[in-house]
N, C-alpha and C positions, 0 to 999 in steps of 0.2 A: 288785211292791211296791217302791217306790223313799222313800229317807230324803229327807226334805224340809225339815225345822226341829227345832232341838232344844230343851228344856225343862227349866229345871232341876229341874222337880219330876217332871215326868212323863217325862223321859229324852225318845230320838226319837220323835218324830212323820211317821209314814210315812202315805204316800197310797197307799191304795186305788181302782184304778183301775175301774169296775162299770161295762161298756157294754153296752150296748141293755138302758139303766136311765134312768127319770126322776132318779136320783141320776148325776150326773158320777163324784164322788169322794166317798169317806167316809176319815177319816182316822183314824187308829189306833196308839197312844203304846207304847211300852216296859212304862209302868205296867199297863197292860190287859191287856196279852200276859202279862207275871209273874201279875199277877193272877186273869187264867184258868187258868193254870199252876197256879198253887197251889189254886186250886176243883177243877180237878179232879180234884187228886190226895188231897183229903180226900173227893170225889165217893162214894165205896163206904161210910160212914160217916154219910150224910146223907140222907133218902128223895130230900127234894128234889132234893139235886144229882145222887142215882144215878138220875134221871131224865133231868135233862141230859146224863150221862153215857150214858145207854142211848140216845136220841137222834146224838149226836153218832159215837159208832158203827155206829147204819145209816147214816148220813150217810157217813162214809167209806168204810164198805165198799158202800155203792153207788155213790160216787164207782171206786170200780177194780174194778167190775164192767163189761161191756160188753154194750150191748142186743143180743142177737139180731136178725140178720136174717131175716124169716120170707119163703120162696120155697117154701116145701113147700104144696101144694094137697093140700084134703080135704074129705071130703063133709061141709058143714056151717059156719057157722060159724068165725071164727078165733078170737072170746072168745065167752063162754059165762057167764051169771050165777050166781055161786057165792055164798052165805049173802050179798048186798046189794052184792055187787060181781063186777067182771065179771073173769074170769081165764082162762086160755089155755084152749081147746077138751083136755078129756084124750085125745082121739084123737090130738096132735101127741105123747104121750108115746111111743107106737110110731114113729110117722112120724121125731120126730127127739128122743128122749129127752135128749139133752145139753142141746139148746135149751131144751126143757122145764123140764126142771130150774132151767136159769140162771133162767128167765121168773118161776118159780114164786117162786122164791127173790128177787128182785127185790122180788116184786109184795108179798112179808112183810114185806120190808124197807121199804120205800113204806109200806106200814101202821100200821108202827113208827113212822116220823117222822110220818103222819098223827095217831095217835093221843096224841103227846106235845105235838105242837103245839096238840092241841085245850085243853089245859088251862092255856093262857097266854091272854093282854088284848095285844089288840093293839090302839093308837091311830092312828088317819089324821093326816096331817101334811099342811097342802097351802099352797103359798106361787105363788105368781105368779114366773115368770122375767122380769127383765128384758129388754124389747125384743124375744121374739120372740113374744108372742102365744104363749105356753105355761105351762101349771104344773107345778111340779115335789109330784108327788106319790106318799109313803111310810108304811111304815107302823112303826111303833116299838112294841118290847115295853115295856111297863109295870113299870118294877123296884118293887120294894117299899119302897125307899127309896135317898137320893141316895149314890153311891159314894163312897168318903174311899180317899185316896192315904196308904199307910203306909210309909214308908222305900220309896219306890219303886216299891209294889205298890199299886196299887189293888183294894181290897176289892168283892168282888162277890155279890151275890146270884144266885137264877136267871132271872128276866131278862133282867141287864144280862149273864151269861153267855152267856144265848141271844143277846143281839143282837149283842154281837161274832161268834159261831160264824156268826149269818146274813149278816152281815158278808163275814166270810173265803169262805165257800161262794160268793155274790153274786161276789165279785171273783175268783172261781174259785181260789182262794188255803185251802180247807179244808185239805186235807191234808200241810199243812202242818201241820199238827197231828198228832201222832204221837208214838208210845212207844218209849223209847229201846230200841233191837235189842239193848241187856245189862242194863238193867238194869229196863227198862218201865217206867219215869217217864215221865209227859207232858213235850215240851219243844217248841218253836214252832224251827222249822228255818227257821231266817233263809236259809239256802241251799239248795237243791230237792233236788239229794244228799245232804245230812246224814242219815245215822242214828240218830248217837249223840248222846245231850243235853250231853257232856262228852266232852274228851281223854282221861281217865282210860278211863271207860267202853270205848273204841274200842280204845286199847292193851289194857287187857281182854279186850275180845274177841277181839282177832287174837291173843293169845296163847295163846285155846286152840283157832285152828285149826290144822288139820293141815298146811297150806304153812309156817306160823309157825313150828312143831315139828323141821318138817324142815328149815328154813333154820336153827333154832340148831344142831340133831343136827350138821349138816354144819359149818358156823360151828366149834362145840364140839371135834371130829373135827381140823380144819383148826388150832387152836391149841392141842390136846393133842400133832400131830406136830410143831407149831412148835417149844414148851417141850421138849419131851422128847429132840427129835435134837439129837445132838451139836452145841456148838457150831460147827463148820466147815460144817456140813452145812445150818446154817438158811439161810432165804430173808433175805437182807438186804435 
């Protein structure tokens, strides 16, 4: 995600790069990101939005799951139709349990995002590209009503939440989205290392790990012999 133009209302405007998409780029401001920000951290308080929110978590955590490779042969079958969908064969659960498990656990998560999505309108969008004989065609959620920018934040519904979130996913950009590692606030990590949604937060945290601890212990140690020896004797 690279910053491209700025706004005085809507702060930067960054392009989202989404290929092998009929969309090129989609483009995504300051305001939206605060404003997701703040949906979803009133998310647990709202049915609607604690659905977005329960969405957006399988979403992640199947983003940093990793599909098994299946090389194990077995009499039968590799999927197997289970209550109206098809899930791993349970004999691979002997054969190779860990994979299993991963599989199973996937295939829940998958469900979850299937079944949240099914309760949204989705509209087709289709326009003609210039000059190469193609169209460019998408499909957009339906917000309930049009967004308003409030000191910087744009107000969102769930929706206009979902379509940013399907946004970030598309340009492989979701998990960027995450909870600060002190303090578990949502915050949009403008940098792919970031943990913390704040300086404060970080210092925080590294103060009460045990390297922190032992680096003041010694620190502390090191300028109680400083102060305390004799004048002639300190380190100048």
């Amino acid at each position: 995600m690279r910053k491209t133009l700025h706004h005085s209302e809507l702060g930067n405007i960054r392009k989202l790069d989404i290929p092998r998409s009929g969309v090129v780029i989609s483009l995504v401001s300051d305001a939206e990101l605060a404003g997701l920000i703040t949906y979803l951290a009133a998310a647990p308080k709202q049915a609607e939005s604690s659905r977005i929110l329960t969405l957006l978590e399988a979403m992640l955590e199947l983003s940093e799951i990793e599909f098994p490779a299946w090389a194990e042969e077995i009499d039968g079958p590799m999927l197997v139709k289970r209550k109206g969908r098809m899930v791993p064969n349970p004999v691979l659960s002997e054969v190779a349990p860990q994979k299993y498990q991963r599989q199973l656990r996937i295939d829940e998560l998958q469900a979850v995002v299937d079944h949240e999505l099914d309760r949204f309108r989705f509209r087709p969008f289709a326009h003609r590209l210039l000059g190469i004989g193609r169209w460019n065609v998408m499909w957009r959620v339906s917000p309930q009503k049009p967004p308003q920018v409030i000191h910087g934040v744009m107000q969102m519904d769930a929706g206009t939440a979902l379509q940013l979130i399907l946004d970030l996913a598309r340009a492989g950009q979701l998990t960027r989205l995450r909870r600060c590692s002190c303090c578990q606030k949502w915050f949009y990590a403008g940098i792919s290392h970031r943990k913390f949604c704040s300086t404060k937060c970080q210092q925080k945290h590294y103060a009460r790990s045990e390297e922190w601890r032992t680096k003041r212990r010694l620190y502390m140690r090191d300028y109680r012999q400083q102060t305390m020896a004799p004048r002639s004797t300190r380190r100048k």
